[in-house]
Each structure stands twice: as structure tokens, then as C-alpha cells.
N, C-alpha and C positions, 0 to 999 in steps of 0.2 A: 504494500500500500504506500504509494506516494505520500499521501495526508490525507487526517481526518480528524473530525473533532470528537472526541468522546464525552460521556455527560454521565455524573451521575446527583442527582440535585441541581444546585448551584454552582458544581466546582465541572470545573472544566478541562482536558488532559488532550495536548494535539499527538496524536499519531503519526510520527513523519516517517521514513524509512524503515516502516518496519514489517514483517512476516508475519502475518495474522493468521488465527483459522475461522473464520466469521459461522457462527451459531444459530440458535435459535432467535426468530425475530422477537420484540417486545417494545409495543407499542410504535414510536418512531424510531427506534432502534434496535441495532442488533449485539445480540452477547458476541462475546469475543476473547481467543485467549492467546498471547504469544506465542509463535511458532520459530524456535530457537534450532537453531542446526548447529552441531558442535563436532570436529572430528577428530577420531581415536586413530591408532596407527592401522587399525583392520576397516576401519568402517566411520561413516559418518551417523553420529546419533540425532535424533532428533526428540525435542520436549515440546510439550506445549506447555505452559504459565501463566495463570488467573494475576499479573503482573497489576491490573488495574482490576481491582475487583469491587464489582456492582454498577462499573461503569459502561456505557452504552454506544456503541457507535453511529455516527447519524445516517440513519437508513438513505439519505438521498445521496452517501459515499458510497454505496455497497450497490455491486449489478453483479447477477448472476449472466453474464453476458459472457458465450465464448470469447478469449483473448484477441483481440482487433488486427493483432501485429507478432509475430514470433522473434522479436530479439536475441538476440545469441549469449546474452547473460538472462539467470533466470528463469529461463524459459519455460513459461508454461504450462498446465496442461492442454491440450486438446492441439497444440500445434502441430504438423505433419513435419515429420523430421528431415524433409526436403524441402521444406522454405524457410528456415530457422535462416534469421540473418538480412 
């Protein structure tokens, strides 16, 4: 996710560069938990992390839209691995 604002009350948290797993919707937003990638010498692990907890993300950041573009960092899902790039 590029940016986004997250909400939980009055307090307000921006989401810039970061790896989300986007959840269940509520209300005008959606739950959401950090999606952290870490690597070991055999494998890369991956966590997700209630990092901001109770806080919402604003549904009008979030589309369930296959990816527009296949860039060659990132990439991902639903891209055909012959137009990456």
C-alpha cells in the first residue's frame, strides 16, 4: 500500500509503504494486519501483526481490483509472468 489513513476514534495512523493483509470490512473500513516478510538462510518467513490494533482502514483506499500494471519489484498476484516489467 502506497498510503492510507487508518482510524480508530479520533486518533488517526497514515499507512505509507507498507505490506498489509486487508480483512474483514467494518463499516467505512476495513480491518487490517501487517504483512512483514523476514529472511532466514533456508527461506523467507512471513508474519502478519495487529501493529495498529482497533484501527480501520479507509475503505475508499482499499479495491479489490486485479493489479492495473505488473512491475518487476513486488509483483503481484494475478500478473502473467510474461508481462512482468
Amino acid at each position: 500500500m502506497t498510503g492510507a489513513v487508518a482510524r480508530n476514534g479520533d486518533d488517526f495512523a497514515l499507512i505509507a509503504n507498507t505490506r498489509v493483509q486487508v480483512e474483514d470490512k467494518v463499516g467505512d473500513g476495513y480491518r487490517f494486519r501487517e504483512f512483514l516478510v523476514t529472511e532466514d538462510e533456508d527461506a523467507e518467513r512471513i508474519r502478519l501483526e495487529d501493529n495498529y490494533p482497533g484501527f480501520l482502514l479507509d475503505a475508499r483506499k482499499v479495491s479489490g481490483k486485479p493489479p492495473a500494471a505488473c512491475p518487476p519489484y513486488g509483483i503481484p498476484a494475478g500478473c502473467a509472468k510474461g508481462k512482468v516489467g
